[in-house]
N, C-alpha and C positions, 0 to 999 in steps of 0.2 A: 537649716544649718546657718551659725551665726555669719556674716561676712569674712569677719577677722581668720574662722577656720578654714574659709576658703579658701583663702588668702594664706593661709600656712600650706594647705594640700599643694595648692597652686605652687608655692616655692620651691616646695622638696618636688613636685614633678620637674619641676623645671632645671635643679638644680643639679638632679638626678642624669637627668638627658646630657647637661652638661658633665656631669663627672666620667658618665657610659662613655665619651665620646673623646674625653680627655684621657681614660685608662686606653681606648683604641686607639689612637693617635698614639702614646706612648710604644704601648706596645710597637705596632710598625714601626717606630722608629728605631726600636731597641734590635729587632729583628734586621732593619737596614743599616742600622750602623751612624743613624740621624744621631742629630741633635737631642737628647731626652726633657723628658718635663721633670722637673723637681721634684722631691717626695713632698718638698713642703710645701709645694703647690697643689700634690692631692691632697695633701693631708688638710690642707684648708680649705679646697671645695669640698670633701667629704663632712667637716667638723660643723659647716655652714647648713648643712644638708643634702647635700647631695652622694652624701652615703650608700642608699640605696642603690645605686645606680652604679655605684662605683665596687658595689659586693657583686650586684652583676655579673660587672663589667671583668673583675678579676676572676670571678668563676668560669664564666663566656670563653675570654681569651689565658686561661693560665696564667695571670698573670701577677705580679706581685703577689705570689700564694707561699713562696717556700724562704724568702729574706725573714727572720723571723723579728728582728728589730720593726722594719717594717710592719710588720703582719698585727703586734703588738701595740703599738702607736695605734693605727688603723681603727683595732677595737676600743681603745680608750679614747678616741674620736667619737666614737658611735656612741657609748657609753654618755660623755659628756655632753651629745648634741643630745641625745635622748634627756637627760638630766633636767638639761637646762627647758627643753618643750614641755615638759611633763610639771617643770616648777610654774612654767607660761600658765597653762591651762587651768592647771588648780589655783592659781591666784586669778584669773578670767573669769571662773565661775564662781570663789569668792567672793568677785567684785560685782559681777553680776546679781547676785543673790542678795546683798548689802542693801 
């Protein structure tokens, strides 16, 4: 496996763990009455890649599941991170192939 996709796997695990931990944290806070995290601060560790982690993270703990504005943004983050990796890789193995 090339380096480079490593190194992609590598981010989105990473970025993943980060978003799981960022939706948990919210969570509890929203339940104590804390401070909350910003949507647009999920919304752009999600859109970066940490998506996965953050559909989890919303299934796991309930959370962010029923705001439907949210819910909507959320998938048009995935959509557009997916987009954008998927135009990555096919232009990576065009170049490769060159």
């Amino acid at each position: 496996m090339p380096a480079s996709l490593i190194f992609l796997a590598g981010l989105y695990a990473g970025l993943s763990v980060v978003a799981f931990l960022v939706y948990a944290f919210d969570k509890w806070a929203a339940v104590k009455g804390r401070r909350r995290v910003s949507e647009k601060t999920l919304h752009l560790i999600g859109v970066f890649g940490g998506w996965p982690g953050a559909l989890l993270a919303r299934r796991l703990f309930r959370h962010k599941t029923s705001k439907r504005g949210f819910v909507s943004i959320f998938w048009m983050t995935v959509l557009a991170n997916l987009a954008v990796v998927t135009a990555l890789v096919v232009l990576y193995r065009k170049l490769m192939a060159a």
